[in-house]
C-alpha positions as YAML, in Angstrom:
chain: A
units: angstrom
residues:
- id: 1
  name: UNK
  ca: [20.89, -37.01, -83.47]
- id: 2
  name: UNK
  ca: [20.69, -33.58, -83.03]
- id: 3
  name: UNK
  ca: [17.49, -33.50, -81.31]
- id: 4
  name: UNK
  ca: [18.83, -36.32, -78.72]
- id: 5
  name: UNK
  ca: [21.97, -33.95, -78.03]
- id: 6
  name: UNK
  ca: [19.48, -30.95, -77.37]
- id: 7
  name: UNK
  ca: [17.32, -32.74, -75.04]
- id: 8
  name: UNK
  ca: [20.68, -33.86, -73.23]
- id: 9
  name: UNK
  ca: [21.71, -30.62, -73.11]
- id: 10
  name: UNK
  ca: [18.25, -29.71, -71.85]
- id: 11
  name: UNK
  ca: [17.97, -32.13, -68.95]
- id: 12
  name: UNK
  ca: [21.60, -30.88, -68.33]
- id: 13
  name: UNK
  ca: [20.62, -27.47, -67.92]
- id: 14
  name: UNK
  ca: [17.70, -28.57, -65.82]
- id: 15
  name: UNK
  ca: [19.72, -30.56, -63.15]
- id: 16
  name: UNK
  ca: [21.99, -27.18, -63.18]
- id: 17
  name: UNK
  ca: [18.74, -25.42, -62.16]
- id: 18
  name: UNK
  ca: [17.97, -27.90, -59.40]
- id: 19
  name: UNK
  ca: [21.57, -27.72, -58.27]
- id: 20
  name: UNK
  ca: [21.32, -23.80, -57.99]
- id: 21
  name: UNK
  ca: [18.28, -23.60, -56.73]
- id: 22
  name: UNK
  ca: [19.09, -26.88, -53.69]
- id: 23
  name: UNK
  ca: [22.13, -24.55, -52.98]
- id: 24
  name: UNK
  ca: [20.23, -21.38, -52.45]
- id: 25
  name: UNK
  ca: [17.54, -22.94, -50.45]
- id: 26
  name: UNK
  ca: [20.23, -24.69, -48.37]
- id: 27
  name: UNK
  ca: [22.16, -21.15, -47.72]
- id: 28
  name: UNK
  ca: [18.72, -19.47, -46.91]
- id: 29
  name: UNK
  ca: [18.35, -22.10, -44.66]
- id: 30
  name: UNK
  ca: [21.70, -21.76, -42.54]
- id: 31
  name: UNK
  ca: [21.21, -17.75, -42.59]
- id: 32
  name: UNK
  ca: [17.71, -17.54, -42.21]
- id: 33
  name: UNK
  ca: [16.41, -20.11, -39.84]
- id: 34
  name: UNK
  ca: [16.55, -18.16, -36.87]
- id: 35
  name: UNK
  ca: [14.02, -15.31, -38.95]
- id: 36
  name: UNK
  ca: [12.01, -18.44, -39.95]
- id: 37
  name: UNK
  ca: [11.84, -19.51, -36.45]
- id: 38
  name: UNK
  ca: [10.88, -15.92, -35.96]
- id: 39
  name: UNK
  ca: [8.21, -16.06, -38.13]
- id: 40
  name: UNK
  ca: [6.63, -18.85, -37.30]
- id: 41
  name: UNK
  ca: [6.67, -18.58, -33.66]
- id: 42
  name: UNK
  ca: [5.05, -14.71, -34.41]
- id: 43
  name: UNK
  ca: [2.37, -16.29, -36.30]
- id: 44
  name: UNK
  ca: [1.83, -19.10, -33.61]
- id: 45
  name: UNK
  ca: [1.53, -16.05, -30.65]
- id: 46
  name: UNK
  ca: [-0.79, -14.29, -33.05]
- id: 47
  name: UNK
  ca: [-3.04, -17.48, -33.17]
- id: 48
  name: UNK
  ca: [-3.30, -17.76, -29.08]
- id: 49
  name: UNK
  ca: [-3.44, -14.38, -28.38]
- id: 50
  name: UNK
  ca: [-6.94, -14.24, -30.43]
- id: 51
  name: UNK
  ca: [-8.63, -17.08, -28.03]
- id: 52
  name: UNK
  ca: [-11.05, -15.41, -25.57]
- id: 53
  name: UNK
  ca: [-9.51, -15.20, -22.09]
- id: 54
  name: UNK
  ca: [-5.85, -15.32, -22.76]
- id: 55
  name: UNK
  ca: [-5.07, -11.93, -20.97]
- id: 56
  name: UNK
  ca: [-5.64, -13.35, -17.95]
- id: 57
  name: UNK
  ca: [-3.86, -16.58, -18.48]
- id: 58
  name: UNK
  ca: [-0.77, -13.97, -19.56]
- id: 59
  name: UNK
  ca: [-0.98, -12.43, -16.05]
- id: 60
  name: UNK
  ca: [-1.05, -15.38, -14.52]
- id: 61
  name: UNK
  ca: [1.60, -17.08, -15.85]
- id: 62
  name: UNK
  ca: [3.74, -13.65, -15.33]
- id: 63
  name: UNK
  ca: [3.59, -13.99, -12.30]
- id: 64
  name: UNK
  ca: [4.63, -17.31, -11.79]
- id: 65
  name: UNK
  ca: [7.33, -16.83, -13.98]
- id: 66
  name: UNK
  ca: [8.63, -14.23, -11.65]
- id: 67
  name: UNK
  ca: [7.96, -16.36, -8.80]
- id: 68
  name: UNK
  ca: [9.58, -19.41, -10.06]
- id: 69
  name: UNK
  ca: [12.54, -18.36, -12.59]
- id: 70
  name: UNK
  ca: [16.35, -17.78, -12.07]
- id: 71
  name: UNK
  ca: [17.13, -14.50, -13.88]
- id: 72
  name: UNK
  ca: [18.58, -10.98, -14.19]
- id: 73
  name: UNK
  ca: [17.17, -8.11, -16.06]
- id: 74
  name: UNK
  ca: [19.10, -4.81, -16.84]
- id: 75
  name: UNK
  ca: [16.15, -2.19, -17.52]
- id: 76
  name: UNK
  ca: [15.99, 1.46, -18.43]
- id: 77
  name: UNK
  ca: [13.14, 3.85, -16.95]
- id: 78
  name: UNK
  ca: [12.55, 6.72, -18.82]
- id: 79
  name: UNK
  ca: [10.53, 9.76, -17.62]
- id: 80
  name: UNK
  ca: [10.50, 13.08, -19.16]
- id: 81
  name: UNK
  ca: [13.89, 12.88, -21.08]
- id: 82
  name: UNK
  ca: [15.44, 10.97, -17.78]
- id: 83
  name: UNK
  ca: [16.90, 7.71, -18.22]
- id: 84
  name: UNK
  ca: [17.28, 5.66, -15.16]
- id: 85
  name: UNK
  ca: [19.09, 2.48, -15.86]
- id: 86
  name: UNK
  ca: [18.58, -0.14, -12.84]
- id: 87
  name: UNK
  ca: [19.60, -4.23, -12.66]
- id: 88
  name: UNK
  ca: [16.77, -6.82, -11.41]
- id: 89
  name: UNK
  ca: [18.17, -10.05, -10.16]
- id: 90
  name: UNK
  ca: [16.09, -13.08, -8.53]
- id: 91
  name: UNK
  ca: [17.23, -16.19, -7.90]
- id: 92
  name: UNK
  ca: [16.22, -19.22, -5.82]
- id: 93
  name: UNK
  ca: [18.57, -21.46, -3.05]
- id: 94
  name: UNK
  ca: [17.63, -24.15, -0.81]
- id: 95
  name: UNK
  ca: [13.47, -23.00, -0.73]
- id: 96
  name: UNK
  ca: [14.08, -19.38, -0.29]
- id: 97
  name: UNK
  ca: [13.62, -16.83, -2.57]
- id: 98
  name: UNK
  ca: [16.15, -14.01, -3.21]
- id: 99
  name: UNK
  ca: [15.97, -10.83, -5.01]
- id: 100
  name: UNK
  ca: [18.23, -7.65, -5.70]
- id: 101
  name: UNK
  ca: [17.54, -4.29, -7.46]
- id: 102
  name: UNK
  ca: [19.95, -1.62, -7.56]
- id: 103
  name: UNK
  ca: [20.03, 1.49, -9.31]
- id: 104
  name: UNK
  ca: [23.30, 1.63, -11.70]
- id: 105
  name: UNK
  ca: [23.35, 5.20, -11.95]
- id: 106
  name: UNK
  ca: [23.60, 8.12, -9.40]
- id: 107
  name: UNK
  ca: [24.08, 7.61, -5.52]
- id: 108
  name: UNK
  ca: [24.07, 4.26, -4.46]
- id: 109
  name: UNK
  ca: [20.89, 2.70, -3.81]
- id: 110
  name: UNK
  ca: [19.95, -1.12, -3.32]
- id: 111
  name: UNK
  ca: [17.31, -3.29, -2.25]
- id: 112
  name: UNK
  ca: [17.52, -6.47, -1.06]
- id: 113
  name: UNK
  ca: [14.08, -9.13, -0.31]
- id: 114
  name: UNK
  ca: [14.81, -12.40, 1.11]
- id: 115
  name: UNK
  ca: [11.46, -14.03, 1.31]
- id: 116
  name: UNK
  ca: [9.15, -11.68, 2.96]
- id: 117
  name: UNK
  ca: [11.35, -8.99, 4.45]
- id: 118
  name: UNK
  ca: [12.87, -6.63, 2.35]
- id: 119
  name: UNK
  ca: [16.29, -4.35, 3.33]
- id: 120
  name: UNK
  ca: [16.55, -0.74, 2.03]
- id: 121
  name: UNK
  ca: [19.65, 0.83, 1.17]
- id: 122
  name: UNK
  ca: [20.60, 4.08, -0.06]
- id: 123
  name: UNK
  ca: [24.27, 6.33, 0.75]
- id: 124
  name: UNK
  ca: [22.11, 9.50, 2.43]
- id: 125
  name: UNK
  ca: [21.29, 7.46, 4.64]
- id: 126
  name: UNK
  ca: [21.90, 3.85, 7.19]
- id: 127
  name: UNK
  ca: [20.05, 0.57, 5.87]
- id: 128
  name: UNK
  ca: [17.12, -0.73, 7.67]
- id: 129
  name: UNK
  ca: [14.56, -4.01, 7.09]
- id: 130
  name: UNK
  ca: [10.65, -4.44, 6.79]
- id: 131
  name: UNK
  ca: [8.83, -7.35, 7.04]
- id: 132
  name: UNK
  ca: [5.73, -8.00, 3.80]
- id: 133
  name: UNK
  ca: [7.13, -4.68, 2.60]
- id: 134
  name: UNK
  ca: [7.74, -4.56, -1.30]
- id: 135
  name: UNK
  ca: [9.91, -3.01, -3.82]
- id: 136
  name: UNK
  ca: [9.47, 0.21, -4.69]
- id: 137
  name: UNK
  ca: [8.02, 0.87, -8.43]
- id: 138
  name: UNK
  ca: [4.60, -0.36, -10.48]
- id: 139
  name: UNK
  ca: [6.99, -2.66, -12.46]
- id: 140
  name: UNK
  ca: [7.56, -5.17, -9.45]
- id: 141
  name: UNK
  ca: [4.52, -4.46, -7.80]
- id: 142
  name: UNK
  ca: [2.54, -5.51, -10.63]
- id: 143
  name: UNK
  ca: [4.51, -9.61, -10.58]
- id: 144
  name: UNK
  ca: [3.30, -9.64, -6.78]
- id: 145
  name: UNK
  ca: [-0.24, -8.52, -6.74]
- id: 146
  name: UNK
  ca: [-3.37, -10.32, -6.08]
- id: 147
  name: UNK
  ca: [-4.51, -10.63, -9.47]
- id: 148
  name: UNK
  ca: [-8.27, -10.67, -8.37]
- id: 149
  name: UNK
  ca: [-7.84, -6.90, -7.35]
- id: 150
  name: UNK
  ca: [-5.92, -6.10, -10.43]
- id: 151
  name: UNK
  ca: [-8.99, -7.37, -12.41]
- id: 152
  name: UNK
  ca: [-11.37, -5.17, -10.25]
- id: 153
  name: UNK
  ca: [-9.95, -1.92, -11.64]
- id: 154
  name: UNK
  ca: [-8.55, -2.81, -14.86]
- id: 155
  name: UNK
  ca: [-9.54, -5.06, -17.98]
- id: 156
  name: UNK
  ca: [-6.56, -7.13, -19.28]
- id: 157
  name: UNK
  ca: [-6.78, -6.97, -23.03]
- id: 158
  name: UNK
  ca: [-4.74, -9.07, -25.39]
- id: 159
  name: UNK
  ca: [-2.96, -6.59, -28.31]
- id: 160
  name: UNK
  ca: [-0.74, -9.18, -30.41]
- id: 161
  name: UNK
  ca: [2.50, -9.58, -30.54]
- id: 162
  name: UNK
  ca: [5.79, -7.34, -30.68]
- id: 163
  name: UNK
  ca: [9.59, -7.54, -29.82]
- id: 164
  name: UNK
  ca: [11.20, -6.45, -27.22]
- id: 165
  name: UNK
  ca: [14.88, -7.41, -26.58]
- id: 166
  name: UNK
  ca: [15.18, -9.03, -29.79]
- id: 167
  name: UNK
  ca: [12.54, -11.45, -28.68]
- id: 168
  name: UNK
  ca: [8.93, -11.99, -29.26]
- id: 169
  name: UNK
  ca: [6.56, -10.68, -26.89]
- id: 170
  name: UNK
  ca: [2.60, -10.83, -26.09]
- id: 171
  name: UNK
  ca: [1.24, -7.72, -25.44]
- id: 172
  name: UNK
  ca: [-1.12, -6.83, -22.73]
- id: 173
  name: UNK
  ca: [-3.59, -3.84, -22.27]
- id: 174
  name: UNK
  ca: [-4.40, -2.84, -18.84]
- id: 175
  name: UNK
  ca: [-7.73, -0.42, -19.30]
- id: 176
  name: UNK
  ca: [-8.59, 1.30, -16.44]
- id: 177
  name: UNK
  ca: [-12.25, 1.12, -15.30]
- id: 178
  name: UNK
  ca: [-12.34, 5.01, -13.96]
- id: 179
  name: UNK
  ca: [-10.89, 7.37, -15.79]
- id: 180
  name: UNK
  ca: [-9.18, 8.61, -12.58]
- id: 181
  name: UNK
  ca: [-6.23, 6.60, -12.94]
- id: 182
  name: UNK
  ca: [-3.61, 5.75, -15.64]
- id: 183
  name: UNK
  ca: [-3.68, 2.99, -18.05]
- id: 184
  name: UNK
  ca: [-0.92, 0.08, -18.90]
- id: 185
  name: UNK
  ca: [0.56, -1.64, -21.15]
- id: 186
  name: UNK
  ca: [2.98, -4.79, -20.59]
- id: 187
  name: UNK
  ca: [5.12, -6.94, -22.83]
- id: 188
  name: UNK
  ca: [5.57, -10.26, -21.46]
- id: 189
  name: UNK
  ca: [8.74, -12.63, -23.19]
- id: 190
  name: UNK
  ca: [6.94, -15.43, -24.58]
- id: 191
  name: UNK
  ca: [9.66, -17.54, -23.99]
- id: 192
  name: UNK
  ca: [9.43, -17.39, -20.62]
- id: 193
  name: UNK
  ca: [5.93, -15.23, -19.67]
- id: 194
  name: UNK
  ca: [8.89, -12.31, -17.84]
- id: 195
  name: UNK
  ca: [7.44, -9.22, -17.71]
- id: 196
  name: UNK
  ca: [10.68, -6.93, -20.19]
- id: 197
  name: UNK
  ca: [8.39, -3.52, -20.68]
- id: 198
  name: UNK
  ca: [5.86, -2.01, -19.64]
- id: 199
  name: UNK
  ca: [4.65, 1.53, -20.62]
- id: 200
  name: UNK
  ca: [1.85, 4.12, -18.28]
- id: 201
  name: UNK
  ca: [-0.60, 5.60, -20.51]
- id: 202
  name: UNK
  ca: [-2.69, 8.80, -19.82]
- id: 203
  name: UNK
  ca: [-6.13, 8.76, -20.89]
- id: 204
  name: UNK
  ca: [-5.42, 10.11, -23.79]
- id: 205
  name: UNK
  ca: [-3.29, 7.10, -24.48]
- id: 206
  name: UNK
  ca: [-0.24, 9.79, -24.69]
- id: 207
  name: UNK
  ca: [3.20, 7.75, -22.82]
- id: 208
  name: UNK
  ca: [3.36, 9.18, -19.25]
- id: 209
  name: UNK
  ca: [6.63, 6.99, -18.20]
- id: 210
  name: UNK
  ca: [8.65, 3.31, -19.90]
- id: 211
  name: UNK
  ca: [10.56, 0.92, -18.09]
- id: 212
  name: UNK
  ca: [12.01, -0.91, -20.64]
- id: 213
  name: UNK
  ca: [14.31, -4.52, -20.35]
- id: 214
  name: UNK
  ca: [17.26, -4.29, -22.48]
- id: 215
  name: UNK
  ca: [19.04, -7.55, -21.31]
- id: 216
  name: UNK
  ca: [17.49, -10.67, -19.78]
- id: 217
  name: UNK
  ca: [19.68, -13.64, -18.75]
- id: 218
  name: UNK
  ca: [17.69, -16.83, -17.64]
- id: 219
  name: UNK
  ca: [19.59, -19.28, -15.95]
- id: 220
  name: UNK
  ca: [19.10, -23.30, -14.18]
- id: 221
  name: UNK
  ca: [21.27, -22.13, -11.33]
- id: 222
  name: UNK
  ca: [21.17, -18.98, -9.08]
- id: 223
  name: UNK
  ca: [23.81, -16.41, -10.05]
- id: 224
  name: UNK
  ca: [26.87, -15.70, -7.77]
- id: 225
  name: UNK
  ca: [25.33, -12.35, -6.57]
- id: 226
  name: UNK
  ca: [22.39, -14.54, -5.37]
- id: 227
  name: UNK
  ca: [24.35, -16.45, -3.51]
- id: 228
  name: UNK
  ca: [26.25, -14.16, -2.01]
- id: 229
  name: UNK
  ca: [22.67, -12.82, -0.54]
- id: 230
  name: UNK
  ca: [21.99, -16.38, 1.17]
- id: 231
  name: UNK
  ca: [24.88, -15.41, 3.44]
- id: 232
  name: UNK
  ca: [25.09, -11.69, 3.57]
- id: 233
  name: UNK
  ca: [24.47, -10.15, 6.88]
- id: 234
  name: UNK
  ca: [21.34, -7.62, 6.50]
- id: 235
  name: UNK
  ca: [20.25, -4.87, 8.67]
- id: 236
  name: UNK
  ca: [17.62, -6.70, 11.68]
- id: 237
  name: UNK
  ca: [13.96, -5.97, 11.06]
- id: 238
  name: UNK
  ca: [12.17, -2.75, 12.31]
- id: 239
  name: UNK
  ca: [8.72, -1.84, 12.43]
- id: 240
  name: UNK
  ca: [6.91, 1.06, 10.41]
- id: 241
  name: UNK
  ca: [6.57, 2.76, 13.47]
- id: 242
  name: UNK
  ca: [10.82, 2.53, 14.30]
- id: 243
  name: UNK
  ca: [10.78, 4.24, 10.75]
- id: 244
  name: UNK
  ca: [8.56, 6.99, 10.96]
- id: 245
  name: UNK
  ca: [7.71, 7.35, 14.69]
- id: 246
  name: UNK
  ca: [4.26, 8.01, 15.45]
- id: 247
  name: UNK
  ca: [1.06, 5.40, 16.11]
- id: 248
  name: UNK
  ca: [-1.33, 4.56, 13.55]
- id: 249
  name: UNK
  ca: [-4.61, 7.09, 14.95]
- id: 250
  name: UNK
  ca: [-7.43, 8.16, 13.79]
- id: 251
  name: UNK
  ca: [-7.07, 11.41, 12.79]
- id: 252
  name: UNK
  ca: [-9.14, 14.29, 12.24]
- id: 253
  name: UNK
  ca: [-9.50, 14.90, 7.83]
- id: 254
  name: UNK
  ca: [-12.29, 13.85, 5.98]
- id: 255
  name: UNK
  ca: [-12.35, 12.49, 2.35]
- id: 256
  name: UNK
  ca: [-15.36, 13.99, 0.39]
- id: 257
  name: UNK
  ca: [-14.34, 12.10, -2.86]
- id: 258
  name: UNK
  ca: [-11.92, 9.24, -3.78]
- id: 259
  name: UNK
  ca: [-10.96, 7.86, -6.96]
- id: 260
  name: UNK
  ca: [-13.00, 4.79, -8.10]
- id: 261
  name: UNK
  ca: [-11.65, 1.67, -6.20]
- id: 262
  name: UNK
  ca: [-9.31, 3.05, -3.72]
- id: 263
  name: UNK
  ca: [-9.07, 3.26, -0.19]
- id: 264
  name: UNK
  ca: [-7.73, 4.52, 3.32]
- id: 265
  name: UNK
  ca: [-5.51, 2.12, 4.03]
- id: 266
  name: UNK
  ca: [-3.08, 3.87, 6.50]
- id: 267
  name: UNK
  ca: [-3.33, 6.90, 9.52]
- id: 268
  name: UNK
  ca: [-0.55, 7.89, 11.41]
- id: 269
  name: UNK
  ca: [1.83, 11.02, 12.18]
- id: 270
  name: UNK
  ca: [4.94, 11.74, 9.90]
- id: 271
  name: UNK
  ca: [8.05, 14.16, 10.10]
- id: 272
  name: UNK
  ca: [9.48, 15.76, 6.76]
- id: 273
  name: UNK
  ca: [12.58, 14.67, 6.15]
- id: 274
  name: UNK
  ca: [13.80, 18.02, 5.95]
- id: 275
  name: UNK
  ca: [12.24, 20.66, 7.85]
- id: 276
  name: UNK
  ca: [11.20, 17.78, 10.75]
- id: 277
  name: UNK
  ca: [7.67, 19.24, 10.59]
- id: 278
  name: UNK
  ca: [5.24, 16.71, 12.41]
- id: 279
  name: UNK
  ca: [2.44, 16.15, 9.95]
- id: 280
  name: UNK
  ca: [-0.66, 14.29, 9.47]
- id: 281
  name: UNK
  ca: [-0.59, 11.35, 7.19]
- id: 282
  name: UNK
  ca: [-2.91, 9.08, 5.06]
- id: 283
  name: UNK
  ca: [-2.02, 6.35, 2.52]
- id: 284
  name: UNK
  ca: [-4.36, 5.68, -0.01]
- id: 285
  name: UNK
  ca: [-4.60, 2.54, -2.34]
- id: 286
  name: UNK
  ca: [-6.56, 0.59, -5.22]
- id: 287
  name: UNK
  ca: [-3.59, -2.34, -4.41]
- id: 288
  name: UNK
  ca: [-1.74, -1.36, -7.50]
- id: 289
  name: UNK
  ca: [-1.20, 2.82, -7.15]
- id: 290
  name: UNK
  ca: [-0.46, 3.94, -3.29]
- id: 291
  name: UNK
  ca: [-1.07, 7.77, -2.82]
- id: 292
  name: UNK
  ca: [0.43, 9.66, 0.16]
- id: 293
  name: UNK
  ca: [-1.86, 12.53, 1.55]
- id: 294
  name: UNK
  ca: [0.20, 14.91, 4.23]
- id: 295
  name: UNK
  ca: [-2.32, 17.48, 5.94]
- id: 296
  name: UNK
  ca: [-1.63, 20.17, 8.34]
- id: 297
  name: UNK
  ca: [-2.70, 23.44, 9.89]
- id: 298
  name: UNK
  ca: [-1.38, 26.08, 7.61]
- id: 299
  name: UNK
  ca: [0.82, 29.25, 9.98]
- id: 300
  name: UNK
  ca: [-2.04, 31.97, 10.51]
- id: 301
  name: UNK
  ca: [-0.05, 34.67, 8.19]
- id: 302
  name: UNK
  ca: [-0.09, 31.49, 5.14]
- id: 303
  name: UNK
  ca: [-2.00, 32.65, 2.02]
- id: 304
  name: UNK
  ca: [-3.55, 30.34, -0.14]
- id: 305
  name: UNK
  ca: [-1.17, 28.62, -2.84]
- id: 306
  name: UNK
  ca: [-0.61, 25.92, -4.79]
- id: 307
  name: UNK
  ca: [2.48, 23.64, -6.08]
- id: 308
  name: UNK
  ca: [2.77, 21.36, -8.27]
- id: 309
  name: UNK
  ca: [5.59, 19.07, -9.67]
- id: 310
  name: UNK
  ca: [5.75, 16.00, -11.98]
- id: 311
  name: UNK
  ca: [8.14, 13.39, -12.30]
- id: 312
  name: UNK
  ca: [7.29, 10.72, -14.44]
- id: 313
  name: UNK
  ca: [4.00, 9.29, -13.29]
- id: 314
  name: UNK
  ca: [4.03, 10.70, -10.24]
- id: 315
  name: UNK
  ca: [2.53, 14.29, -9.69]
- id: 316
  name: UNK
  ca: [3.16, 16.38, -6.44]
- id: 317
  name: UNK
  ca: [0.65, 18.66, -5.93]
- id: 318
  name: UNK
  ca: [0.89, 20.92, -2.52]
- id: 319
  name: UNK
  ca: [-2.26, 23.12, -1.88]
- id: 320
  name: UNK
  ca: [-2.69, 25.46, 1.19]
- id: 321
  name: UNK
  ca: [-6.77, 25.74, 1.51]
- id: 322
  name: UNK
  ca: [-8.97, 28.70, 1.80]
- id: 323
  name: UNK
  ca: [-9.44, 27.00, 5.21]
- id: 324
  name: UNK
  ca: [-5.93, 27.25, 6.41]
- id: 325
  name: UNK
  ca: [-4.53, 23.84, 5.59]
- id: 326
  name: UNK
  ca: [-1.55, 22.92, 4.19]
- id: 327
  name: UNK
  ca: [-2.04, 19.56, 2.28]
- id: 328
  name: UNK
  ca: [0.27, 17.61, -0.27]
- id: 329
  name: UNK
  ca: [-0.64, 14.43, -2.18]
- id: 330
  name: UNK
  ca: [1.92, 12.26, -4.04]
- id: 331
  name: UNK
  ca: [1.39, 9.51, -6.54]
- id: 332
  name: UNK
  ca: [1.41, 8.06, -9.83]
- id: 333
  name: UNK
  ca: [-1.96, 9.39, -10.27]
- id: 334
  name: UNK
  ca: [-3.24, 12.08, -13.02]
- id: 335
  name: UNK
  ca: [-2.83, 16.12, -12.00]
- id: 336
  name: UNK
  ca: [-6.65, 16.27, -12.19]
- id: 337
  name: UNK
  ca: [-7.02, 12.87, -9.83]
- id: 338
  name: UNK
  ca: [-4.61, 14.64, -7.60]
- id: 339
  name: UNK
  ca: [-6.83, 18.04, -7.50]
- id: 340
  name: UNK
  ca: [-10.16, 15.95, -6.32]
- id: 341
  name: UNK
  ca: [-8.74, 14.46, -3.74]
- id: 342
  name: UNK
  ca: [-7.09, 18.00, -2.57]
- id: 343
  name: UNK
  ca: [-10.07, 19.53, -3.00]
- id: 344
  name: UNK
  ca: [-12.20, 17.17, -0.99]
- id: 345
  name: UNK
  ca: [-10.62, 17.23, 1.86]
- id: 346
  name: UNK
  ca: [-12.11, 18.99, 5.54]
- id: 347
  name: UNK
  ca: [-10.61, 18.85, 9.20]
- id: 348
  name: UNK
  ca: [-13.10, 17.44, 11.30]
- id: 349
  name: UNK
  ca: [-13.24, 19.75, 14.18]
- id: 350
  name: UNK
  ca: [-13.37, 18.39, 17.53]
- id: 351
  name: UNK
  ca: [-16.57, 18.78, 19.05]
...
């Protein structure tokens, strides 16, 4: 009898274990889903990010995410110790596409696209439209692209999977193909494919400048600021040319070197904001980085100097020539990018 009432007590102490062990597994399951869920969907990004060509296909369906999605997206930029906290906001009513960006800190300054014009805002001064103009910044330049002349200058590399936002996120290289430009990287919500970070790289792989998404709101409908855009009464279009007055010309500087893959793209005559000094100017582009070249004839008593000041990405570096030129080029381009160009440039004297 004895041995019965052990082996009762036994399989009693075994269905105690079960019990224990049903309730455990049941709490770990109503506190730790969501980190299951986690888990599982990290493992699942790891396993497509390995297949050959899914960089690309990350691009790609970036941009269509931004072309297609209802959402806002509050995002820090961070530069040298700066922090520049700005709100993103897209939305989509009756076939046209809205978007707003406005800086949250500082002087007021907004900017408003509906379709293909775009209206610039900013308290030093009034607000004016451009038609096929587009926001300011790499970070929305890089959703709008073509993505055929992205791939001419950079290889898109898949690098796993982090978290950004609490969320997970694929993680794509951008390697440039000259070593005369800055590399990227971008983390893309795999929820959605939104671009929420992106980080420019020097060559040395050392963090030149972050903008960095630290809430994203995705919505069915268009939020009230969006619609309040479909109605809003915008300055009328002008032309580049009814913003800084002067034809496009050809005018009379030489390039002896450019960077790998970009181009003259734009001629014309300028005034400084400030001193209202007419000046020469080029734009240069690879589609992604635009550089601004102003060139002029240096005052006779001028000795030869040189300036130069960073912010961010973007070096300004303001020469006056052995040959009596003034010339300053601006960019999100390396110092040493910057100096080539400089030092490659000649008037062309009139015959």
């Amino acid at each position: 009898m004895a041995v019965k009432k052990d082996k009762v007590i036994q399989h009693k102490a075994h269905d105690d274990t079960d019990e224990c062990v049903k309730r455990k597994v049941n709490t770990l399951k109503k506190q730790g889903l969501s980190a299951v869920f986690l888990i599982v969907t990290w493992v699942f990004s790891s396993q497509v990010l390995a297949e050959d060509g899914a960089a690309p296909d990350l691009l790609a369906r970036m941009q269509q995410a931004y072309q297609e999605l209802n959402f806002e997206l509050t995002l820090i930029e961070f530069s040298q110790g700066e922090l520049e906290p700005k709100r993103l906001t897209r939305g989509h009513i009756d076939n046209q596409v809205f978007t707003h960006l406005t800086h949250l800190n500082g002087r007021p300054r907004e900017f408003v696209q509906r379709d293909d014009e775009t209206s610039f805002f900013d308290a030093n001064q009034g607000g004016y439209t451009l038609k096929n103009s587009s926001l300011p910044g790499l970070f929305y330049r890089l959703q709008q692209m073509s993505l055929r002349s992205l791939h001419a200058h950079y290889d898109a590399v898949s690098a796993g999977r982090s978290r950004v936002l609490g969320r997970v996120a694929q993680v794509v290289r951008l390697v440039p193909k000259s070593p005369d430009y800055y590399g990227y990287v971008l983390w893309l919500d795999q929820e959605t494919g939104l671009l929420v970070k992106l980080d420019t790289l020097s060559e040395e792989a050392n963090l030149v400048e972050q903008s960095m998404g630290v809430a994203l709101k995705v919505s069915e409908q268009p939020s009230p600021l969006i619609k309040e855009l479909k109605e809003a009464d915008l300055p009328a279009v002008v032309s580049i040319a009814d913003v800084y007055p002067g034809a496009s010309q050809t005018l009379p500087w030489k390039f002896g070197w450019l960077p790998s893959g970009f181009e003259l793209r734009s001629q014309d005559k300028h005034k400084l904001p400030i001193t209202e000094q007419s000046v020469d100017y080029i734009m240069l582009s690879n589609s992604l980085v635009d550089v601004s070249v102003y060139l002029s004839k240096a005052k006779p008593s001028a000795e030869v100097k040189q300036q130069l000041v960073r912010q961010g990405a973007t070096h300004l570096l303001s020469v006056t020539s052995p040959e009596g030129n003034d010339i300053t080029v601006v960019g999100a381009i390396p110092v040493e990018t910057a100096r080539h160009i400089v030092e490659s440039i000649s008037r062309v004297e009139k015959p």
